[in-house]
C-alpha positions as CSV (number, residue, x, y, z in Angstrom):
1,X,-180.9,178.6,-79.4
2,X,-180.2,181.3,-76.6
3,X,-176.8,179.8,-75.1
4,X,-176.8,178.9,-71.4
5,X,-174.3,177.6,-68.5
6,X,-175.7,174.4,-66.6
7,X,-173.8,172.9,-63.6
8,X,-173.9,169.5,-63.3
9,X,-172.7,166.7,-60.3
10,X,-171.4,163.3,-61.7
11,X,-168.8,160.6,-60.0
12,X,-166.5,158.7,-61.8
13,X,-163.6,156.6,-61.1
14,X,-160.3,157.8,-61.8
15,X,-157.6,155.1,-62.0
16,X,-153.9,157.0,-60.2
17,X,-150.6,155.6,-61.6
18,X,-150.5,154.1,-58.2
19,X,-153.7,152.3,-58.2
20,X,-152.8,151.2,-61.9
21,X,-149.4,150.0,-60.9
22,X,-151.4,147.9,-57.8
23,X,-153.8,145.7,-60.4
24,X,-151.1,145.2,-62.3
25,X,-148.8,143.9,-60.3
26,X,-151.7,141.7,-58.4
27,X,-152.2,139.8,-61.6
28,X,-148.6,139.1,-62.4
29,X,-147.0,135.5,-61.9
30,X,-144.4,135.0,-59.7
31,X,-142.0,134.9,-62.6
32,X,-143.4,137.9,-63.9
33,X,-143.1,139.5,-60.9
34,X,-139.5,139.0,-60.0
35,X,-139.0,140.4,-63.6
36,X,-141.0,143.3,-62.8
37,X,-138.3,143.5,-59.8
38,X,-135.6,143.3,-61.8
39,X,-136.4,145.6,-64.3
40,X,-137.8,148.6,-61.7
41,X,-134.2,148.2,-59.8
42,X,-132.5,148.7,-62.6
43,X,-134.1,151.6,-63.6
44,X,-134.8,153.5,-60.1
45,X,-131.4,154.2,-58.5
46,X,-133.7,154.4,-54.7
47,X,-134.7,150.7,-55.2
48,X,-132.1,148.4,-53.8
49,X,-132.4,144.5,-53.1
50,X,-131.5,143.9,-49.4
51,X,-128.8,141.0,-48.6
52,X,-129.9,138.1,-46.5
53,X,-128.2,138.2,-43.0
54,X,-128.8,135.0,-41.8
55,X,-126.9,135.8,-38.3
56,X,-129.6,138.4,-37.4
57,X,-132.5,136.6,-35.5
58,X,-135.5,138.4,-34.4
59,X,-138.9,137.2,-32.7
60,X,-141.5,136.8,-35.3
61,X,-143.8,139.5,-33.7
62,X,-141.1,142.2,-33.6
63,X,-139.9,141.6,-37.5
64,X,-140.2,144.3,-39.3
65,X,-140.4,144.3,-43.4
66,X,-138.3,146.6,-45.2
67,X,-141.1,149.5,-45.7
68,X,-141.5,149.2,-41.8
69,X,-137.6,149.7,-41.3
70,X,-137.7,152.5,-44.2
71,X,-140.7,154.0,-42.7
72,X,-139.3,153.7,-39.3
73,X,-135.7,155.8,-40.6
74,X,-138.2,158.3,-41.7
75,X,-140.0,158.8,-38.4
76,X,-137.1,159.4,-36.6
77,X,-134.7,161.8,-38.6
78,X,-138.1,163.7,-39.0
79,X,-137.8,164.0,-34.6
80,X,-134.1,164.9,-34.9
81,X,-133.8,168.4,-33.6
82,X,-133.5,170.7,-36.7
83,X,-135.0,168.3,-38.9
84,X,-138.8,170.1,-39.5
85,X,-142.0,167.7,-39.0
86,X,-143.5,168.9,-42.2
87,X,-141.6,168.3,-45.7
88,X,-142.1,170.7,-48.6
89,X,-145.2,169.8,-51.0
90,X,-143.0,168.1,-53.3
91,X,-142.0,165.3,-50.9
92,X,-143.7,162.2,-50.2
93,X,-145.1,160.8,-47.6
94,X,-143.2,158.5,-45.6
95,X,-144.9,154.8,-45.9
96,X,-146.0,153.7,-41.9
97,X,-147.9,151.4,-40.4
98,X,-150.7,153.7,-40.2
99,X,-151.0,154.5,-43.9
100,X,-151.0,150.7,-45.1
101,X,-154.8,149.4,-45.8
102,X,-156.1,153.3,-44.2
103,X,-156.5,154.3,-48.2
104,X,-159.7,153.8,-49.6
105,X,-158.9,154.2,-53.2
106,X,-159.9,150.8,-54.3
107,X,-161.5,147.7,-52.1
108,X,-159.2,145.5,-52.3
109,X,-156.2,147.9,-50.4
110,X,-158.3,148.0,-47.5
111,X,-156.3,145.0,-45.7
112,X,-154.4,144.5,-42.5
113,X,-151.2,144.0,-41.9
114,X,-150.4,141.0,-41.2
115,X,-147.9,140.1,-38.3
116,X,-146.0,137.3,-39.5
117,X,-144.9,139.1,-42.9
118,X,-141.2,138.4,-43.1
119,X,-140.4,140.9,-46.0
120,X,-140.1,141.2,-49.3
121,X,-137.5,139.2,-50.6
122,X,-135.2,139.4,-52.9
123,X,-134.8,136.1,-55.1
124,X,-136.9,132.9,-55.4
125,X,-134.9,130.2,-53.6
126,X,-133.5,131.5,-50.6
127,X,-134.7,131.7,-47.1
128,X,-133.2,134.2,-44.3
129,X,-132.0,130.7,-42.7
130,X,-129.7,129.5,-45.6
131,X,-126.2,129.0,-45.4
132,X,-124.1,129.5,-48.1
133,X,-124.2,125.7,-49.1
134,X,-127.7,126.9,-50.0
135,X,-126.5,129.1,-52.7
136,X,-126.4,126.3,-55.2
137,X,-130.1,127.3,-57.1
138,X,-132.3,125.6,-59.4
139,X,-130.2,127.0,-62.1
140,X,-127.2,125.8,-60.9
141,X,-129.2,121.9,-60.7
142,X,-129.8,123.0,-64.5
143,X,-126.4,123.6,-65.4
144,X,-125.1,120.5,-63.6
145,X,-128.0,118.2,-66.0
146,X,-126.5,117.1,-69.3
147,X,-128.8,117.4,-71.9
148,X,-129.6,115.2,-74.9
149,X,-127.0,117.1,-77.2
150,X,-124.3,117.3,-74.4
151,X,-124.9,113.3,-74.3
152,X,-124.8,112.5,-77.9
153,X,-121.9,114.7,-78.4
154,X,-119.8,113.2,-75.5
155,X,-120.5,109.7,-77.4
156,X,-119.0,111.4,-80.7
157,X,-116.1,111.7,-79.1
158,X,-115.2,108.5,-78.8
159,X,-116.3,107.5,-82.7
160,X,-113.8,107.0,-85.2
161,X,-115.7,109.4,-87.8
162,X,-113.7,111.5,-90.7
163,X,-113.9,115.2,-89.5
164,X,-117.2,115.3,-92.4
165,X,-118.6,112.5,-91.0
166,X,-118.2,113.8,-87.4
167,X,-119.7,117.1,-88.8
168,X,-122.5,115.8,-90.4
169,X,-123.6,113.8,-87.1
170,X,-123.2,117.0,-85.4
171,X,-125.9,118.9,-87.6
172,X,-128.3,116.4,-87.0
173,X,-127.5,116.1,-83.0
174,X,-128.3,120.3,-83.2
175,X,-131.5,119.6,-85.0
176,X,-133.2,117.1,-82.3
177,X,-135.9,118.4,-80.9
178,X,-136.4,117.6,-76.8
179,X,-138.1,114.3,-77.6
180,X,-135.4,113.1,-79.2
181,X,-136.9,113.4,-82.8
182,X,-135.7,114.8,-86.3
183,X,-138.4,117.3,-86.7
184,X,-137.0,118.2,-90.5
185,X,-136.4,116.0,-93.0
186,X,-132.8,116.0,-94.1
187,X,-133.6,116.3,-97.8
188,X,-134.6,120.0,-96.2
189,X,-131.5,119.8,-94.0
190,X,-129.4,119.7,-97.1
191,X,-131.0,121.8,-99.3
192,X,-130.5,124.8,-95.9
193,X,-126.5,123.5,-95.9
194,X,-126.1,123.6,-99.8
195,X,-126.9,126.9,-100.7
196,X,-128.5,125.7,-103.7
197,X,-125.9,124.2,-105.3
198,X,-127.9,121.0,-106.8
199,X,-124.4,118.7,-106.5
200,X,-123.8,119.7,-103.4
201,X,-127.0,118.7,-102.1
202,X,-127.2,115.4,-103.7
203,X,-123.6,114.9,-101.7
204,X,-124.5,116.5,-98.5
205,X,-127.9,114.0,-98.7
206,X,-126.1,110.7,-99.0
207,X,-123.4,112.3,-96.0
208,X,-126.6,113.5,-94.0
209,X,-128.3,109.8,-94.5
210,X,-125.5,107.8,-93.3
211,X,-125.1,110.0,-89.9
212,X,-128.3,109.4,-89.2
213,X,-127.1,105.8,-89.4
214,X,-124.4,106.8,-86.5
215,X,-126.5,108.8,-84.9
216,X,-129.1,105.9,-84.2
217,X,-126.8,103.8,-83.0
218,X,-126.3,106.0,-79.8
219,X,-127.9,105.8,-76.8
220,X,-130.7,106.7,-75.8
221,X,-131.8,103.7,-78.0
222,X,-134.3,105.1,-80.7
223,X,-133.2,108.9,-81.0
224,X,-133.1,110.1,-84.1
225,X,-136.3,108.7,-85.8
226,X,-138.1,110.8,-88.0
227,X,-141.5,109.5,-86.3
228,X,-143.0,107.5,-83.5
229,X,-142.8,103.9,-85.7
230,X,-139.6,104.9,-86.7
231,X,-138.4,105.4,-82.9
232,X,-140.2,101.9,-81.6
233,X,-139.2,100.4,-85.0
234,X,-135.4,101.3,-83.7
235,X,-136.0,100.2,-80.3
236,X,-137.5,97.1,-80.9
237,X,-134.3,95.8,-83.3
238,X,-131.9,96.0,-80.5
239,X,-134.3,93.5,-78.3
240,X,-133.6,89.6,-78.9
241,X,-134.8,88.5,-81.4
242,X,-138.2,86.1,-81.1
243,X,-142.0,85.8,-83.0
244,X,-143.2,88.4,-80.5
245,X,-140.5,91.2,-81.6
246,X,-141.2,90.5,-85.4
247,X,-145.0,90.8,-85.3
248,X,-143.7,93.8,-82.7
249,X,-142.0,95.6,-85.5
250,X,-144.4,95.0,-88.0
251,X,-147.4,96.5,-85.8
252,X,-145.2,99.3,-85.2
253,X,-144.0,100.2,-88.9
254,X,-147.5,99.3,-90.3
255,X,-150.7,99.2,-88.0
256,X,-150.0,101.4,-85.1
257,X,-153.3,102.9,-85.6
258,X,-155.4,99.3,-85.3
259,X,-153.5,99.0,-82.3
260,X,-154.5,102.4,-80.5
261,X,-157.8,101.1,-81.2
262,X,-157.6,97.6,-79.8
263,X,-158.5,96.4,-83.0
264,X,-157.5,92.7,-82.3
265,X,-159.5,90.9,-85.5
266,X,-157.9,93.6,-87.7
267,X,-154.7,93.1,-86.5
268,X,-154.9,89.3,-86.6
269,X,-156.0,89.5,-89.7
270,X,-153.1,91.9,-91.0
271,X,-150.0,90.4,-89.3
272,X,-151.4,86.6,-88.8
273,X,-150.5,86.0,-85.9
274,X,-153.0,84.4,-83.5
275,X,-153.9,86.3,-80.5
276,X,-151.7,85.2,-77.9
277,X,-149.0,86.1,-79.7
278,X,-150.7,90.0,-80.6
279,X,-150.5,89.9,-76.6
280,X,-147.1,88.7,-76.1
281,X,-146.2,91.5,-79.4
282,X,-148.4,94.2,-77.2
283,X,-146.5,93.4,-73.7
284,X,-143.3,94.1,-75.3
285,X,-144.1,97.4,-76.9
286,X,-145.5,99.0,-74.2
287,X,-142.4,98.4,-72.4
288,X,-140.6,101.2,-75.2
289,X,-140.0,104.7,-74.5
290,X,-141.6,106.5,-77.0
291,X,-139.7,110.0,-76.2
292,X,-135.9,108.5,-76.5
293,X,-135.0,112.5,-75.0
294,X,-137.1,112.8,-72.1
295,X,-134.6,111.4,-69.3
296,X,-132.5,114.7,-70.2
297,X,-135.3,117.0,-70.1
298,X,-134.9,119.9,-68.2
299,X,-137.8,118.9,-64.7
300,X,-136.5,122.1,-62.9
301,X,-138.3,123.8,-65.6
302,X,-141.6,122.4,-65.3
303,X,-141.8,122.7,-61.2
304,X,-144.1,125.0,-59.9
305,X,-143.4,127.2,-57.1
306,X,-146.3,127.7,-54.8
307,X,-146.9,131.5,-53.7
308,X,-148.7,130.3,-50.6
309,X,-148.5,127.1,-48.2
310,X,-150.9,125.4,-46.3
311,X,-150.2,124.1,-42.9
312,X,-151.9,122.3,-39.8
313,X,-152.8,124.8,-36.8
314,X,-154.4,122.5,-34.2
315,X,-158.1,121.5,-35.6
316,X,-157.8,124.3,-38.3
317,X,-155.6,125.1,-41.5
318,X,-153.7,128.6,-41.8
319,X,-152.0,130.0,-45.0
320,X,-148.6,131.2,-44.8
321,X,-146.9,133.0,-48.0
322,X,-144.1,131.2,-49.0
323,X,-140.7,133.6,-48.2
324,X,-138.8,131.9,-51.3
325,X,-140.9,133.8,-54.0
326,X,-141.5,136.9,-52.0
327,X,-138.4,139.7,-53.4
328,X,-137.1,141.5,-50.6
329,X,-136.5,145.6,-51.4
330,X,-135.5,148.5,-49.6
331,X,-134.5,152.3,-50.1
332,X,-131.2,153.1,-50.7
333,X,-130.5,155.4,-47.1
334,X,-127.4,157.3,-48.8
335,X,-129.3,158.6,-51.4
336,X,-133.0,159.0,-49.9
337,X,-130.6,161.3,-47.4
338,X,-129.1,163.3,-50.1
339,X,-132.2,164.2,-51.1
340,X,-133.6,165.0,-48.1
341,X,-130.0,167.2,-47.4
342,X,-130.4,169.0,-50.4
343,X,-134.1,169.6,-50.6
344,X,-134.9,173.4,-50.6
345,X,-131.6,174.3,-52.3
346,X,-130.7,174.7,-55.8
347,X,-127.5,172.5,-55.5
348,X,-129.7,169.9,-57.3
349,X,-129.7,172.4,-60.3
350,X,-133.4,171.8,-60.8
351,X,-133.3,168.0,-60.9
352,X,-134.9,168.1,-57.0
353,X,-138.7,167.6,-58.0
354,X,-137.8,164.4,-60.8
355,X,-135.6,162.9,-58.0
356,X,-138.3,163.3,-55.7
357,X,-140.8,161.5,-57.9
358,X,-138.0,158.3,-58.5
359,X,-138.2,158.0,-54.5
360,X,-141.6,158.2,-54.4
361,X,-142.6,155.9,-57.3
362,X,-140.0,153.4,-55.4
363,X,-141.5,153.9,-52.3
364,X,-144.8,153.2,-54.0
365,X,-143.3,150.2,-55.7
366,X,-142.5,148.6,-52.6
367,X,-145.9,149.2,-50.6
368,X,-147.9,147.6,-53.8
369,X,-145.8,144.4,-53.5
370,X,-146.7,144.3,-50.0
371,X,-150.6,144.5,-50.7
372,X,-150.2,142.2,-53.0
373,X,-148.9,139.4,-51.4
374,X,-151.3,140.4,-48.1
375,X,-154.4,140.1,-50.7
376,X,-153.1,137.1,-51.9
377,X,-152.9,135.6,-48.4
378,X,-156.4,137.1,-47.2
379,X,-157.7,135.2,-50.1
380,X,-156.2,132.4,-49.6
381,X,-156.8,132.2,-46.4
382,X,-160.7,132.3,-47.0
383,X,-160.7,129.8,-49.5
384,X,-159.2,127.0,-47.3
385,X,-161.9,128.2,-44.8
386,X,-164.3,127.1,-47.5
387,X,-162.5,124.3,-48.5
388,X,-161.9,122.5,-45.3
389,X,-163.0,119.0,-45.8
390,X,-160.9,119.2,-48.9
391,X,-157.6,119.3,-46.5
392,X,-158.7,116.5,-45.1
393,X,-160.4,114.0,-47.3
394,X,-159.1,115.3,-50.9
395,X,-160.9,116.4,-54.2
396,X,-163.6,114.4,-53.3
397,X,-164.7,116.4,-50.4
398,X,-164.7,119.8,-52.1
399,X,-167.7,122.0,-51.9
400,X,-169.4,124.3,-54.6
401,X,-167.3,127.8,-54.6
402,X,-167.9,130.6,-57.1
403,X,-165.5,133.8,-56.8
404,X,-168.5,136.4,-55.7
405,X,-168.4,134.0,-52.4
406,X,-165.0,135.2,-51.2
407,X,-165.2,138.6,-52.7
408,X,-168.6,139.3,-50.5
409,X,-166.6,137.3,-47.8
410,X,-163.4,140.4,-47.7
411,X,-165.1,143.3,-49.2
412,X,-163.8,143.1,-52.5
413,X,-164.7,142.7,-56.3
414,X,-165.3,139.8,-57.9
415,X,-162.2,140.9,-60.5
416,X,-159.9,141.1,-57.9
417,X,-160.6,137.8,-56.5
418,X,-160.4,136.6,-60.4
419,X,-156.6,138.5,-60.7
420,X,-155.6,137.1,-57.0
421,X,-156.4,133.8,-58.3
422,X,-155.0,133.9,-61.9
423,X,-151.4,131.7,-62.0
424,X,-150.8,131.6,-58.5
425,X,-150.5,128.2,-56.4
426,X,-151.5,127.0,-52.5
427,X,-149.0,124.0,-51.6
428,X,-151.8,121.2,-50.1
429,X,-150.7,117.8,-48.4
430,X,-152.1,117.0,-51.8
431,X,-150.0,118.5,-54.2
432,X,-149.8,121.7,-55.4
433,X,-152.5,123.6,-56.9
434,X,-153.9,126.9,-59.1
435,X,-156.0,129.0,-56.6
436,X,-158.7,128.8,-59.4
437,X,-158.5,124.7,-58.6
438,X,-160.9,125.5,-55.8
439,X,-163.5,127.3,-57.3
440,X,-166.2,124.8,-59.3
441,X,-169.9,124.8,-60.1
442,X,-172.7,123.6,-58.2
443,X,-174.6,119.9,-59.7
444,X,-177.8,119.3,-58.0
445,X,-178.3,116.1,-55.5
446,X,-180.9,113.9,-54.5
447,X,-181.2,115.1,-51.0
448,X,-181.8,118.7,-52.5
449,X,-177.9,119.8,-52.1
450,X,-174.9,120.4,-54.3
451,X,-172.1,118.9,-55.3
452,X,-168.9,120.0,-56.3
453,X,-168.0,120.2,-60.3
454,X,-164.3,119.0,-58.7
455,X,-165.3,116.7,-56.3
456,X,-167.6,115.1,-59.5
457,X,-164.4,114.8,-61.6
458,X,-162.5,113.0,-58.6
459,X,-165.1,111.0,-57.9
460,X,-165.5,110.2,-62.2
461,X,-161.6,109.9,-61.6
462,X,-162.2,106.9,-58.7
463,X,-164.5,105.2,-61.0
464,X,-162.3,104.9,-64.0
465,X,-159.6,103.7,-62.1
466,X,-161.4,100.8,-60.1
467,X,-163.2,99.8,-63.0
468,X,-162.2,96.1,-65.3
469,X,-160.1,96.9,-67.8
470,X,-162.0,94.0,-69.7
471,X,-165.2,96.3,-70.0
472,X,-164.5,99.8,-69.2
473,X,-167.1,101.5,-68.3
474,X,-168.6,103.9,-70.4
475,X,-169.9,107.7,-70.6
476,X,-173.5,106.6,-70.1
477,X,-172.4,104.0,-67.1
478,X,-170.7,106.6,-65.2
479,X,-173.6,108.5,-65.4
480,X,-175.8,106.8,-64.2
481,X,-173.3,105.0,-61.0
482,X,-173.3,108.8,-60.3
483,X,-176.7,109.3,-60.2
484,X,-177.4,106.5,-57.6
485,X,-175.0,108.1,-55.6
486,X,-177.4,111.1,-55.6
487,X,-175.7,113.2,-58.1
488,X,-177.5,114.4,-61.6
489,X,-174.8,114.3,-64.0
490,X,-176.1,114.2,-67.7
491,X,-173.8,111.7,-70.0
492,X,-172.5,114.9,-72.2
493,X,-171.0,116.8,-68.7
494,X,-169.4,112.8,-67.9
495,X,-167.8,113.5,-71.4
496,X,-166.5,116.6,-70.9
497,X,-165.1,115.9,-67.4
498,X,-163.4,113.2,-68.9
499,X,-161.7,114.8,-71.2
500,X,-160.7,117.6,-69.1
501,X,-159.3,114.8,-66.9
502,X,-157.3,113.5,-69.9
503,X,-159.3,110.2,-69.7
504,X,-159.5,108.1,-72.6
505,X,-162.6,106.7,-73.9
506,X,-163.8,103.2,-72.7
507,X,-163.4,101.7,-76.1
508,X,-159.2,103.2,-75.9
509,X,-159.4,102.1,-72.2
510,X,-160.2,98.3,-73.0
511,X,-157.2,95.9,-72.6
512,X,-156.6,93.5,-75.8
């Protein structure tokens, strides 16, 4: 073959840092993000986290976020006379109003500014109106909330135990788990303490078994146990004493499963007690805890902090992003201006063009955080366009929604709508919930429409709860109670939206 030269024209897409740095950070939590924070200002001297000055008030419309203010310092020691309007190749561009959402490197930059962004701020928690009463955090509400082990130990204190006895309590208070239960048995407990020394695990066994003694006869009643019969078992002997809590504590030690079945012949036949009694026996243990540890747990943990909030604007709804998980950043002026001094010289010994890049790469940092919580907010604020009726009647009234909708609807891709909507939350009038909450297939109607997979689970929901607990009602009922409603549900998509709704089945819903 004669060798040739052939010219050929192809595009391709070619991800920048930048733009890899912007899908990123779109995708992150909240938590993840303020740890992205954390870690950037520790390792890029320009990045600093602006105090709160809560004695500065400024109109909404004339507030200006930290990029705006940095951009602003920019524009006018650029205009200073001897300061030249055109910086060295090197340099970067200074961040204005102009440049954000003018880039078309990717569709989903191509937003506008919004005019009541309040910042970046700098910690969850705080608003720009606290006073320093407000400083007490969600950590601090932590700290101040014994836990189980702080309780158990506090009563220790004020048992007369030898120092072994004391010790051996104290072992099995650090091996509770958060429920309250002994997850390993102590013959295990021992053997890890003994070393494998076979007398001195026969001896630390008979020490261990006898603090467990002590250690069940603390409060919470029924910490402890090694299982859930143990734990009712425990709870059950410190009642008064009468037929209902003996046949009580043999359901519990023997035929808990017969009575998570609502087996009443079975147990009737097993404890032989007539059924009145099985009643009275029933009553009385569903007034147990069966988690002895979960006053002390830890609810702070489990909140969740919305990134946007809904709120009533005259006949309409409006999205505002939430200021308490939004960090709020700026460039460090002394150095940025060192920089800017010393650029053109060799007094930076050749570290000029690496110190330009930090400034740039925080400057950078600072204007992806900003498009991402103004593309969270855009897409927000479409979906409670959609989602009106929900706003105002509830789950029930929520329409079909698929994420190519609002993508179409701002000019973006369907991924981006998919990373916008991945573990962040709207605050609703009812309750908080995952952006992906309001997306849901469409189930065809009678009357030729569609129907909401969520507004099908609320309504399956509604149902359940209104239904005799003497005969629930069953996959196949609902089924067909939604069809003369209009709505084609098959039985197996009842079943699954059921379970998805953490609904028992009717024969575990029916009351003994």
């Amino acid at each position: 073959m004669k060798p040739s030269l052939q010219v050929r024209l192809s595009q391709h897409l070619a991800l920048t840092p930048q733009l890899q740095q912007s899908i990123r950070l779109l995708q992150l939590s909240t938590l993840e993000l303020h740890q992205e924070v954390e870690q950037m200002l520790e390792q890029n001297p320009f990045l600093e986290a602006e105090e709160d000055n809560s004695q500065t008030f400024e109109p909404l419309a004339e507030r200006l976020t930290p990029i705006e203010r940095a951009a602003e310092r920019e524009t006018e020691r650029s205009t200073e006379p001897g300061n030249e309007t055109s910086d060295s190749a090197g340099d970067a561009p200074a961040l204005d109003n102009a440049e954000f959402g003018s880039t078309e490197r990717d569709d989903w930059e191509n937003g506008t500014e919004r005019e009541d962004f309040d910042g970046i701020r700098e910690t969850p928690g705080k608003s720009t109106n606290s006073s320093d009463s407000d400083d007490f955090d969600g950590q601090d509400r932590d700290a101040a909330l014994p836990s189980l082990q702080d309780h158990l130990r506090e009563q220790l204190l004020g048992m007369r135990l030898s120092a072994l006895d004391a010790a051996a309590v104290m072992v099995l208070i650090e091996s509770l788990n958060d429920d309250g239960y002994l997850d390993d048995p102590l013959e295990e407990i021992a053997i890890q303490l003994a070393g494998g020394d076979p007398e001195a695990q026969e001896e630390l066994l008979e020490r261990l078994q006898c603090a467990r003694r002590f250690l069940q006869s603390m409060e919470p009643t029924g910490v402890g146990a090694s299982d859930l019969a143990e734990c009712l078992t425990l709870q059950l002997r410190a009642r008064p004493r009468s037929e209902a809590q003996m046949i009580a504590i043999i359901v519990c030690k023997q035929h808990l499963e017969l009575l998570a079945r609502r087996d009443m012949k079975k147990l009737m036949a097993a404890t032989g007690a007539d059924e009145d009694l099985l009643r009275a026996a029933q009553a009385l243990i569903v007034t147990l805890e069966p988690k002895p540890g979960r006053q002390f747990s830890r609810a702070e943990a489990n909140i969740v902090i919305p990134d946007v909030v809904v709120q009533k604007s005259g006949r309409n709804w409006k999205v505002v992003l939430n200021p308490d998980v939004m960090p709020k950043l700026r460039i460090n002026d002394l150095y940025a201006s060192a920089i800017r001094q010393q650029r053109g010289s060799n007094s930076l010994n050749g570290a000029g063009p690496g110190l330009n890049a930090r400034l740039q790469e925080a400057r950078w940092f600072m204007k992806n955080i900003l498009q991402r919580f103004d593309t969270i907010q855009r897409v927000s604020q479409a979906i409670v366009e959609r989602q009106k009726s929900f706003f105002t009647h509830g789950a029930i009234a929520m329409k079909p929604l698929v994420l190519r909708e609002i993508a179409d609807e701002l000019g973006l891709h369907e991924s981006t709508i998919s990373r916008v909507t991945t573990a962040k939350y709207m605050s609703t009038p009812f309750g908080t919930f995952e952006l992906k909450y309001f997306f849901g297939s469409s189930l065809n109607t009678d009357a030729g429409g569609n129907a909401s997979s969520t507004a099908v689970r609320a309504l399956i929901k509604q149902l359940v709860a209104a239904e005799d607990v003497a005969k629930p009602l069953s996959d196949s009922q609902i089924s067909q109670m939604l069809e003369e409603q209009g709505i084609q549900v098959a039985r197996r998509t009842v079943a699954k939206y059921r379970e998805a709704l953490k609904i028992a089945p009717a024969n575990l819903r029916k009351a003994m």
